[in-house]
N, C-alpha and C positions, 0 to 999 in steps of 0.2 A: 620657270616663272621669274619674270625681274623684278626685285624687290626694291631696284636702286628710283631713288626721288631725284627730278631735274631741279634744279633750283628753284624754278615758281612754283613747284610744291612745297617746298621749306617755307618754314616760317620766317626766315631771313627772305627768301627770295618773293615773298607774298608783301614781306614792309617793303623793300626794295620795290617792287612795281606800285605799290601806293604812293611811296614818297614821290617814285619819278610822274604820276598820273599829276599829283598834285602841284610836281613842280611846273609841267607842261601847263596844266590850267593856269595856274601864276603865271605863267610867261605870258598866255593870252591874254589874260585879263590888264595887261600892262601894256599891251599891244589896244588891245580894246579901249584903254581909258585913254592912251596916247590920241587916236582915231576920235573920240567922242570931246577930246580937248579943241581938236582943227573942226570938229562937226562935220565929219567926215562916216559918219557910220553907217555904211550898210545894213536890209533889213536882215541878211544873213549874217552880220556883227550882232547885231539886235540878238538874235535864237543865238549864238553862241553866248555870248555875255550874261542872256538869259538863267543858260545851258548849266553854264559852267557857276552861276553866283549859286543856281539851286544843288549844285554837287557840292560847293562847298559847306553850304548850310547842313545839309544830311551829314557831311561826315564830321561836321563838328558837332551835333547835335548826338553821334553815335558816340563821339569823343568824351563828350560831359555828361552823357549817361554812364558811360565806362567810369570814367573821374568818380560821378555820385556814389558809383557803386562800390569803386574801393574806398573812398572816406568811409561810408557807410560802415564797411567788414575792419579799417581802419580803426573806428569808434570801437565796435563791438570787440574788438583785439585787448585795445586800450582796458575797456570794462574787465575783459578778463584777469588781464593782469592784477589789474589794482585788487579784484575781488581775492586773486590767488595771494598777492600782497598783503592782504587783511585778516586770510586764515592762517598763513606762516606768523604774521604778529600772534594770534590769537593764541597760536599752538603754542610758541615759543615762551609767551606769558604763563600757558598753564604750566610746560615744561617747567619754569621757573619756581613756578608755586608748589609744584610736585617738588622737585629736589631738594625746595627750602623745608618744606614737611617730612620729607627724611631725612636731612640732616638734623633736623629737630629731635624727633622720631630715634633716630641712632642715638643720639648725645644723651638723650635723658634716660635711654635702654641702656647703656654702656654699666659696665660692674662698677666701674671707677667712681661714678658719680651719684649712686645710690648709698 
């Protein structure tokens, strides 16, 4: 059984072919805007520029879902801390209050002081 992954099964090699998809449509679409500057576009510039302005939309739109999502578990992070922040004070304060009540507690128990 071969267990080994080519690179566009990696996770490296899966950005790798997004970035280069994305770089190629860039190059069109600068090709394409060049062509629409002279008025020069063919109707199959047209379906490309189409093509490619609707692939960029999609994966920016997958992009700032992805983005919402981590602010989102970002936020809920945040909350935790502070919450866990606010029980270490809380603790720390009764700690205080405790040891101040036995040092209390001991002093006035003491032989010396009766």
């Amino acid at each position: 059984m071969n267990t080994t992954r080519t690179r566009a099964d990696s996770r490296r090699g899966r950005i790798a072919a997004r970035e280069a998809e994305r770089d190629a449509r860039r190059d069109r679409f600068r090709l394409l805007l060049a062509r629409a500057d002279r008025g020069v576009l063919t109707p199959e510039d047209c379906a490309q520029l189409r093509g490619d302005v609707e692939a960029e939309i999609a994966e920016n739109d997958t992009f700032r879902r992805s983005a919402g999502g981590q602010q989102a578990a970002a936020m809920r992070l945040h909350k935790r801390i502070e919450a866990a922040e606010q029980a270490i004070r809380e603790i720390e304060a009764e700690r205080d209050e405790l040891l101040a009540q036995l040092s209390t507690a001991s002093y006035s128990g003491s032989p010396s002081t009766r």
